[in-house]
PDB file as gemmi writes it, atoms N, CA and C in Angstrom:
CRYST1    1.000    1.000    1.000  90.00  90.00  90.00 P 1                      
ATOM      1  N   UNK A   1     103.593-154.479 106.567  1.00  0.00           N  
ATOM      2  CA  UNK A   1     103.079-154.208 107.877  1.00  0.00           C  
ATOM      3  C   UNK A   1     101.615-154.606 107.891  1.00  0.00           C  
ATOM      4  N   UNK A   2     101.166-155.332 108.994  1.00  0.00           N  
ATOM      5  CA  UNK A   2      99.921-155.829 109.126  1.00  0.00           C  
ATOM      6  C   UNK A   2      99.747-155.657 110.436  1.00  0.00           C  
ATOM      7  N   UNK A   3      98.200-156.127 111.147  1.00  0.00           N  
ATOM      8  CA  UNK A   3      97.738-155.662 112.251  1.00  0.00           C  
ATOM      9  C   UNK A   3      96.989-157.007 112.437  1.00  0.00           C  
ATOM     10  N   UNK A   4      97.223-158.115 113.896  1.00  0.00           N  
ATOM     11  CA  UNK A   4      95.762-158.898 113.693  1.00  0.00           C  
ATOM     12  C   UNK A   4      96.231-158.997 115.435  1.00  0.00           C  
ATOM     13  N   UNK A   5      94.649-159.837 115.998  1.00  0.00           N  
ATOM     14  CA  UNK A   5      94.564-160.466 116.955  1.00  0.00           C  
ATOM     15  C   UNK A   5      95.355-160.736 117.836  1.00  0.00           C  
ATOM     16  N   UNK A   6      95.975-160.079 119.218  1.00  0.00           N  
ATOM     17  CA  UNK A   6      97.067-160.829 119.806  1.00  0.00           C  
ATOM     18  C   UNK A   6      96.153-162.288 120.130  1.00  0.00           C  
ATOM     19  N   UNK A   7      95.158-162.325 120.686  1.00  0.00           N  
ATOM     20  CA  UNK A   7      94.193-163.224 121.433  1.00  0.00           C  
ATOM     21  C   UNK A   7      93.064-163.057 120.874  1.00  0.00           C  
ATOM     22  N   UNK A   8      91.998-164.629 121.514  1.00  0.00           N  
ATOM     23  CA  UNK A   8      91.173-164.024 120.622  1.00  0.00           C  
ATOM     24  C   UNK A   8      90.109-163.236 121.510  1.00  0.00           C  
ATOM     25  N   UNK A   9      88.788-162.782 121.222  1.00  0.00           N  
ATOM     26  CA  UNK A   9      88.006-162.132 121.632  1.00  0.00           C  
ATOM     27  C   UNK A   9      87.358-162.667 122.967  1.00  0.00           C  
ATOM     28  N   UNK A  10      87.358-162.251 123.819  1.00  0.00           N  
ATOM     29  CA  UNK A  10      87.373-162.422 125.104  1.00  0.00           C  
ATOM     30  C   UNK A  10      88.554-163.370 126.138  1.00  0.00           C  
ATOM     31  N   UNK A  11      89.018-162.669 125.187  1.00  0.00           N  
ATOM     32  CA  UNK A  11      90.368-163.468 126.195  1.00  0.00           C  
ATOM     33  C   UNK A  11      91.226-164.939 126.117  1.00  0.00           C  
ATOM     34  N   UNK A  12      90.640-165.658 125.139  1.00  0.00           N  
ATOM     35  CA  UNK A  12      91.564-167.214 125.176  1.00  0.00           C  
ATOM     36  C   UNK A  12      92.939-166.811 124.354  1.00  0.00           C  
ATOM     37  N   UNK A  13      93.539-168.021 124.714  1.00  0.00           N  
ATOM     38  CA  UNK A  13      95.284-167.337 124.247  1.00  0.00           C  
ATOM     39  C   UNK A  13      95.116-167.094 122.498  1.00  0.00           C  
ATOM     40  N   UNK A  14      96.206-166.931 122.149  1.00  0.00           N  
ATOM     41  CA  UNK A  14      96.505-166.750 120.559  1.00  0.00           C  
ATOM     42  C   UNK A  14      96.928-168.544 120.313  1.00  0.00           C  
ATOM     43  N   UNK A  15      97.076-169.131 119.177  1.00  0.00           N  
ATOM     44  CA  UNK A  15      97.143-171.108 118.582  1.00  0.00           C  
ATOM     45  C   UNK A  15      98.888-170.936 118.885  1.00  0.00           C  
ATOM     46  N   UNK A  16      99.218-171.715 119.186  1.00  0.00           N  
ATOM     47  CA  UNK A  16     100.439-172.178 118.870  1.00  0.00           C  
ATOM     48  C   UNK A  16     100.998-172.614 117.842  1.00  0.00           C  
ATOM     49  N   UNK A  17     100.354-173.298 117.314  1.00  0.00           N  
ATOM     50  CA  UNK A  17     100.126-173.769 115.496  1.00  0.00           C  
ATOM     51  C   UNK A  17      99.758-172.830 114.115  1.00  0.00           C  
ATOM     52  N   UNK A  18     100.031-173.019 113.193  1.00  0.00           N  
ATOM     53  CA  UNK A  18      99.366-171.968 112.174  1.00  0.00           C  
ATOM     54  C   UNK A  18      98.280-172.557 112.163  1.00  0.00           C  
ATOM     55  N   UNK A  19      97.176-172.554 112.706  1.00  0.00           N  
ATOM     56  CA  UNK A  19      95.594-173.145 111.897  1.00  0.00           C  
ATOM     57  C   UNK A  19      94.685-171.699 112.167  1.00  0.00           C  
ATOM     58  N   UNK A  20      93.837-171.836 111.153  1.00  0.00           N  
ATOM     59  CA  UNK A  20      92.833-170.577 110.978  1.00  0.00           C  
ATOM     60  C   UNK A  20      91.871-170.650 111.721  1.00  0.00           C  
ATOM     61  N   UNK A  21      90.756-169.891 112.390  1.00  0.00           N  
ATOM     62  CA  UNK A  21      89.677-169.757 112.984  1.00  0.00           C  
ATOM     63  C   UNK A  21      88.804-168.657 112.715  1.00  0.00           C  
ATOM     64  N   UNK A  22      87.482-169.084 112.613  1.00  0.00           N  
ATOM     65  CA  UNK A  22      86.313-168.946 111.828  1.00  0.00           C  
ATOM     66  C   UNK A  22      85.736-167.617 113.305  1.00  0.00           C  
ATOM     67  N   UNK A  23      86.222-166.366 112.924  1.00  0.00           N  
ATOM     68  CA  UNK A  23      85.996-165.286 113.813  1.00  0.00           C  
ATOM     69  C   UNK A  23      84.487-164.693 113.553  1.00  0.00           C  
ATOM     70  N   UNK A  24      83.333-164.445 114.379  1.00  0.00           N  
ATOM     71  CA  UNK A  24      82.248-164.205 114.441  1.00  0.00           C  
ATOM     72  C   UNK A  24      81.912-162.779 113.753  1.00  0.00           C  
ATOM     73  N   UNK A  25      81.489-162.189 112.534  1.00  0.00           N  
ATOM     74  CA  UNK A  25      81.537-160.927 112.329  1.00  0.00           C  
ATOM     75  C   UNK A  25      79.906-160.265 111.555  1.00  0.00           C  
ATOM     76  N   UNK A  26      80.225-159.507 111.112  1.00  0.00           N  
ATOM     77  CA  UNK A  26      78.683-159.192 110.642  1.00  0.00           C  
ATOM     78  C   UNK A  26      78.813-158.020 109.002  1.00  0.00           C  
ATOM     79  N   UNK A  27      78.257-158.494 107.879  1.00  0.00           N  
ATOM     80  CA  UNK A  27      78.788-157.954 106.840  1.00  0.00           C  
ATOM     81  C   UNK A  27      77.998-156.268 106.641  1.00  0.00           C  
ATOM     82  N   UNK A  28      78.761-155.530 105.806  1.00  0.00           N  
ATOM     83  CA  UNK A  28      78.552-154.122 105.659  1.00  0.00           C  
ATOM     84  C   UNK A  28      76.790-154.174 106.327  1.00  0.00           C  
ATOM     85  N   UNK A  29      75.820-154.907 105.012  1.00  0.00           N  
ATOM     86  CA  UNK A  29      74.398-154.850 105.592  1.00  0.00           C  
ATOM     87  C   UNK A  29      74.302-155.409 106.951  1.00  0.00           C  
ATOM     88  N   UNK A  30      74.640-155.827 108.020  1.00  0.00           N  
ATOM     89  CA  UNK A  30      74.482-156.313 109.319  1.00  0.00           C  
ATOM     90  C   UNK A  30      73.734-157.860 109.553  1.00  0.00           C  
ATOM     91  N   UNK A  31      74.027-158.305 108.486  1.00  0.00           N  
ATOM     92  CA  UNK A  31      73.476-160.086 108.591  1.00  0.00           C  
ATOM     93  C   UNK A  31      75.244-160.904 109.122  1.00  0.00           C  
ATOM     94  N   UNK A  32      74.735-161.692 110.075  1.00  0.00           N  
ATOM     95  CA  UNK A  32      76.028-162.573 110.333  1.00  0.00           C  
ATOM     96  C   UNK A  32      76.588-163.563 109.462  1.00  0.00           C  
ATOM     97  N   UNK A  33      77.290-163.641 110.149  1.00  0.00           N  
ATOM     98  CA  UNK A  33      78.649-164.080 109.151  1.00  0.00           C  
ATOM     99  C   UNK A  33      80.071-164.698 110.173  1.00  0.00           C  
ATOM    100  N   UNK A  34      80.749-165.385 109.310  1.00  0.00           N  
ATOM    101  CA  UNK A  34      82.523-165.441 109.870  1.00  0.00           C  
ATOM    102  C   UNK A  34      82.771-164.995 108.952  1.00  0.00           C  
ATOM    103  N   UNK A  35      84.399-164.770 109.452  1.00  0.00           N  
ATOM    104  CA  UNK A  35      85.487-164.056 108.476  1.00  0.00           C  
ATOM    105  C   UNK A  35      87.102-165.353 109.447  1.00  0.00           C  
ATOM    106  N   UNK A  36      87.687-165.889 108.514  1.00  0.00           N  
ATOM    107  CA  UNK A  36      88.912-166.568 108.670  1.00  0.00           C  
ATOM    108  C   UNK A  36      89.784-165.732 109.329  1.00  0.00           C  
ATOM    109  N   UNK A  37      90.690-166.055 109.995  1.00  0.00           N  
ATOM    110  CA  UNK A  37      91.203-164.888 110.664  1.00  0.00           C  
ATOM    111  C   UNK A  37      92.457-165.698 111.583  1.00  0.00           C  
ATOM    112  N   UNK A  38      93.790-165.484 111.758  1.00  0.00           N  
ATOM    113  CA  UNK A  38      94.967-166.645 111.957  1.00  0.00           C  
ATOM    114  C   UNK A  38      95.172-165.594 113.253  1.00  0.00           C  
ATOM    115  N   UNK A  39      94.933-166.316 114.441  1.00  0.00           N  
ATOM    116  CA  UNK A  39      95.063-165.967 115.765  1.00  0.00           C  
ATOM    117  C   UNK A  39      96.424-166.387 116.688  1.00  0.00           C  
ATOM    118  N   UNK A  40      97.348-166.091 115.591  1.00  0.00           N  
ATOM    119  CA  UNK A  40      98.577-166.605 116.285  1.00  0.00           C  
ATOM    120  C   UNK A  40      99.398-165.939 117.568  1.00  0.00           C  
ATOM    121  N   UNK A  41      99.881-166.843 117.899  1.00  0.00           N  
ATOM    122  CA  UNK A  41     100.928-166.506 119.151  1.00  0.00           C  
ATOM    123  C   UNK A  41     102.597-165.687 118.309  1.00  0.00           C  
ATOM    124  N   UNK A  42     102.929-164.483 118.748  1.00  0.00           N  
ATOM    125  CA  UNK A  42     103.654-163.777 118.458  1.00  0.00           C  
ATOM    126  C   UNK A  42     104.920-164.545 117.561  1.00  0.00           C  
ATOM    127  N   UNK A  43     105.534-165.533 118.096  1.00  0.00           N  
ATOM    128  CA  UNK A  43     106.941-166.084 118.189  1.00  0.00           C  
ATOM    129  C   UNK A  43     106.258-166.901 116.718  1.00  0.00           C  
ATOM    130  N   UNK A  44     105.440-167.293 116.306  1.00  0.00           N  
ATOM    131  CA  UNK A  44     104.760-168.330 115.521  1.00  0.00           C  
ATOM    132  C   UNK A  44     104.578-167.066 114.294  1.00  0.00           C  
ATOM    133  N   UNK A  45     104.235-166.451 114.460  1.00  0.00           N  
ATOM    134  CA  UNK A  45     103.988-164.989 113.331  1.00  0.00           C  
ATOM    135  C   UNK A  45     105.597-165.071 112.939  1.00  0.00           C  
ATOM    136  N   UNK A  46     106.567-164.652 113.593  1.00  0.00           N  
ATOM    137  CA  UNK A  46     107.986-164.432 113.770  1.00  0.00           C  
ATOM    138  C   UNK A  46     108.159-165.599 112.591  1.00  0.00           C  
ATOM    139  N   UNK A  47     108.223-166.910 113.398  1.00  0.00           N  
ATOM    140  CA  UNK A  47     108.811-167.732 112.147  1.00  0.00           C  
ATOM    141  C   UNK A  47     108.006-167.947 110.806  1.00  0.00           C  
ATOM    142  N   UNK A  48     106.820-167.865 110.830  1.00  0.00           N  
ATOM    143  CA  UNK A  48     106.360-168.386 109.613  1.00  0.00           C  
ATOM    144  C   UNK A  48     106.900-166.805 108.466  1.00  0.00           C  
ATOM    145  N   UNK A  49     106.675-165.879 109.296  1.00  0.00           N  
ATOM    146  CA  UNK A  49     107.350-164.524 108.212  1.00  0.00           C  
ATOM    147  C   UNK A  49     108.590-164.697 107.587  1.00  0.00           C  
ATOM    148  N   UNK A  50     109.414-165.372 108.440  1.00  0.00           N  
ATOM    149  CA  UNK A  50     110.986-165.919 108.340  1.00  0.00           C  
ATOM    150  C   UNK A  50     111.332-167.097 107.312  1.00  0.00           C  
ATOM    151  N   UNK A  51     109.777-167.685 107.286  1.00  0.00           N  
ATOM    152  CA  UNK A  51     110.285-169.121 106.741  1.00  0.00           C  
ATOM    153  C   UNK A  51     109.800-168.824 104.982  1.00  0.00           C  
ATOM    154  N   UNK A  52     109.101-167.876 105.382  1.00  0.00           N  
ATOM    155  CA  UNK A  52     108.571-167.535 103.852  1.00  0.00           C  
ATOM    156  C   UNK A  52     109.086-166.171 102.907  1.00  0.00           C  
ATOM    157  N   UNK A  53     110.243-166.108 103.994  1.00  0.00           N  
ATOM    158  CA  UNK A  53     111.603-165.193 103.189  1.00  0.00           C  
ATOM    159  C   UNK A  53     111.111-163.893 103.272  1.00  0.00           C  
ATOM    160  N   UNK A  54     111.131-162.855 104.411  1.00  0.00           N  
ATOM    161  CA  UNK A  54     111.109-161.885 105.274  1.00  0.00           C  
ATOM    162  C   UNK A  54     112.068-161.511 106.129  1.00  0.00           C  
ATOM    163  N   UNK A  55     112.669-160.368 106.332  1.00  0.00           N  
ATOM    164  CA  UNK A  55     114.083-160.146 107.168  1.00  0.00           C  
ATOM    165  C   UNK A  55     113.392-159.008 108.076  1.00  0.00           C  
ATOM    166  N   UNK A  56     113.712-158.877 109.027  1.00  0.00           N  
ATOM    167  CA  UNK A  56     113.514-157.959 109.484  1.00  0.00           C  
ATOM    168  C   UNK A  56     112.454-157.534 110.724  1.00  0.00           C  
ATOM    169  N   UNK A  57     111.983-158.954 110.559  1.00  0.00           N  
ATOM    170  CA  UNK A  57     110.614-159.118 111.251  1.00  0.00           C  
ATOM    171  C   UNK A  57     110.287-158.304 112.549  1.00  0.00           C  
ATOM    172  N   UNK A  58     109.544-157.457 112.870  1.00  0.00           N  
ATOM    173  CA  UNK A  58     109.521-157.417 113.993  1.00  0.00           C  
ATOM    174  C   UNK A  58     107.894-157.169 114.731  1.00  0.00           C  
ATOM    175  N   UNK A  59     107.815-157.389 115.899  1.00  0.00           N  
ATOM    176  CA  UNK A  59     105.993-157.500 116.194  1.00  0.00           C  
ATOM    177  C   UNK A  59     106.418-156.209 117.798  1.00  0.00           C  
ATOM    178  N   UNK A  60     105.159-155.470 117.492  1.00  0.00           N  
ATOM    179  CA  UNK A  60     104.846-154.672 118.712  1.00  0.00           C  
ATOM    180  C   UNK A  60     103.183-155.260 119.274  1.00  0.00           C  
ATOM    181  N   UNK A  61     103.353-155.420 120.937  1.00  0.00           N  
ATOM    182  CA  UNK A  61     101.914-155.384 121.290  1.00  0.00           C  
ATOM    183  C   UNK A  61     100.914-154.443 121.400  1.00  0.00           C  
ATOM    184  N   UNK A  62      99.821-154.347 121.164  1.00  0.00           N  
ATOM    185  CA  UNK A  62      99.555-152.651 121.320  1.00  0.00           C  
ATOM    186  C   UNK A  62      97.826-153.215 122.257  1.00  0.00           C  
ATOM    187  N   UNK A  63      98.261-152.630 123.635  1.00  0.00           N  
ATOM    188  CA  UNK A  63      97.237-152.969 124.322  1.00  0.00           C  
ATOM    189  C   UNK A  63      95.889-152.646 124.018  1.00  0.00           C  
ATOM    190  N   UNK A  64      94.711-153.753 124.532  1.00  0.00           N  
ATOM    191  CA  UNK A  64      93.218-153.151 124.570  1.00  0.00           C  
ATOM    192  C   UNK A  64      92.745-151.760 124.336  1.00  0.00           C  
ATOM    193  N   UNK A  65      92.438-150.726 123.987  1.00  0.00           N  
ATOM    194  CA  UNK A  65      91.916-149.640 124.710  1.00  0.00           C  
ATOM    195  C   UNK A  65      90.422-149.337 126.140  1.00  0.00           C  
ATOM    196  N   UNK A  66      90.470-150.707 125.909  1.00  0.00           N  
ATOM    197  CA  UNK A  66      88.732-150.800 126.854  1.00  0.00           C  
ATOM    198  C   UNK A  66      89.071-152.430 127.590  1.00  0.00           C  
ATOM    199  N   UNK A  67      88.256-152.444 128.379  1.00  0.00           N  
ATOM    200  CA  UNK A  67      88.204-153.433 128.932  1.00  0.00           C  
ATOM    201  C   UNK A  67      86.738-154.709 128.449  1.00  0.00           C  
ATOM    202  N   UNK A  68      86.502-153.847 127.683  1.00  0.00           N  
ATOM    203  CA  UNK A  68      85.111-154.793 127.500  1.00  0.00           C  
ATOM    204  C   UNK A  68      84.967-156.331 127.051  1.00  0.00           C  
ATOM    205  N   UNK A  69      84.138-156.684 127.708  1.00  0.00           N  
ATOM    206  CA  UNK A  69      83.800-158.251 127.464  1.00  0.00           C  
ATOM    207  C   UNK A  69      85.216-158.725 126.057  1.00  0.00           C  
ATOM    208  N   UNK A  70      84.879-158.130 124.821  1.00  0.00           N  
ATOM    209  CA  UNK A  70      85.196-158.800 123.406  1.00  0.00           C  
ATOM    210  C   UNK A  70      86.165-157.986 123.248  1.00  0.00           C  
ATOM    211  N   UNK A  71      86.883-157.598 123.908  1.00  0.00           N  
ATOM    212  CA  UNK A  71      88.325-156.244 123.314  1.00  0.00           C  
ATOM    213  C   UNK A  71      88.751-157.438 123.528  1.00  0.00           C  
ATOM    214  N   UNK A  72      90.397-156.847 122.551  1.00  0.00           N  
ATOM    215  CA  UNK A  72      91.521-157.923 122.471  1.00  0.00           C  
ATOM    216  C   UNK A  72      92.822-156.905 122.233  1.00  0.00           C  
ATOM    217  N   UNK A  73      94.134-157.511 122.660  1.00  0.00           N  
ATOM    218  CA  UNK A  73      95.300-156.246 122.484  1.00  0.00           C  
ATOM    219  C   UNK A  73      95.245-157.279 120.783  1.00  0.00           C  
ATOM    220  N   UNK A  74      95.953-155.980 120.034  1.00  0.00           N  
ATOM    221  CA  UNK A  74      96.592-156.230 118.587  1.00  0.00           C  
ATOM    222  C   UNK A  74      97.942-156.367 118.300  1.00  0.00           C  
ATOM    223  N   UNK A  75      98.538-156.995 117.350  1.00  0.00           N  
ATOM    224  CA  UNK A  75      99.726-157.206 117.000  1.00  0.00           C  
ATOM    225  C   UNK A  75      99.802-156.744 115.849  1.00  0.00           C  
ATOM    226  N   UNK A  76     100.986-155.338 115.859  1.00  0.00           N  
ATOM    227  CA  UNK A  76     101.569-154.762 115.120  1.00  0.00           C  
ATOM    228  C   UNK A  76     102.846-155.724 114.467  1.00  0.00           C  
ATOM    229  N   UNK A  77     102.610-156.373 113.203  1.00  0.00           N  
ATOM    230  CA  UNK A  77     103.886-156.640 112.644  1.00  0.00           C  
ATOM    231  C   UNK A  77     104.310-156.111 111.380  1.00  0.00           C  
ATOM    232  N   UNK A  78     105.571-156.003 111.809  1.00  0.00           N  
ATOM    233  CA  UNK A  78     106.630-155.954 110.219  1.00  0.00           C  
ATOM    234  C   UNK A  78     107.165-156.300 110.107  1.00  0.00           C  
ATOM    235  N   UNK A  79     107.493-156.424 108.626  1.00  0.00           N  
ATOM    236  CA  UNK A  79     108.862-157.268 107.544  1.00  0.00           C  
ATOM    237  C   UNK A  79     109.378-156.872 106.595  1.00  0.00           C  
ATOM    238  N   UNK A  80     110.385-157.348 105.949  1.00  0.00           N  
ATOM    239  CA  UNK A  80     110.851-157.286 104.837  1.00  0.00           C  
ATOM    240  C   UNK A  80     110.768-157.949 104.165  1.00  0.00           C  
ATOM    241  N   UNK A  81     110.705-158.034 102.723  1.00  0.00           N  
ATOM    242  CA  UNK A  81     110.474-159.471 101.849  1.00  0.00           C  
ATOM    243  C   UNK A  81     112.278-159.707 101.195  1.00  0.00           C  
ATOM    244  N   UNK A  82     112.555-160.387 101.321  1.00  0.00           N  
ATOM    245  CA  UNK A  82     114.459-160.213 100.906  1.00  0.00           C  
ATOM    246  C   UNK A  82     113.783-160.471  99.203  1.00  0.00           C  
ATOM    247  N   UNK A  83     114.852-159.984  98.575  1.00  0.00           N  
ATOM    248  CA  UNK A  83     115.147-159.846  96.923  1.00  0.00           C  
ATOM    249  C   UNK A  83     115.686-160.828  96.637  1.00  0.00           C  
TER     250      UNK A  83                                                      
END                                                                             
C-alpha cells in the first residue's frame, strides 16, 4: 500500500506515460530542493502494478482537504505481490 499524487500541485492532470517529475520540495533544514516523484494517471498505476506481478490491485481517490492554490487529491493504492 502506497499513497502519491492524483495530480500534480496546482492542478495539471496526472502523465499518461510512466516518466518521473522533479516535484519542488524543501529538505528537513528548509533549503530547496526536488524530490522525483511519478505523477501518474490512475489506470497507468493499475497496469504497471500488474505488469510487474501484483494481483489485486486496487486505487481509491481521496479528495483535497483544502482548496488551496498547491493542494492535490491523493491516490490510495494497493496490491499484492503473487508468489
Amino acid at each position: 500500500m502506497f499513497s502519491t499524487l492524483a495530480h500534480y500541485l496546482g492542478g495539471a492532470p496526472a502523465e499518461p506515460d510512466v516518466v518521473p517529475a522533479e516535484i519542488a520540495a524543501r529538505t528537513p533544514g528548509g533549503e530547496t530542493t526536488t524530490m522525483r516523484r511519478w505523477v501518474l494517471q490512475e489506470h497507468v498505476w493499475t497496469k504497471v502494478l500488474d505488469e510487474s506481478g501484483f494481483t489485486g490491485v486496487g486505487v481509491d481517490t481521496l479528495p483535497s482537504p483544502t482548496d488551496a492554490p498547491r493542494s492535490a487529491a491523493t491516490l490510495l493504492i494497493r496490491a499484492v505481490r503473487r508468489a
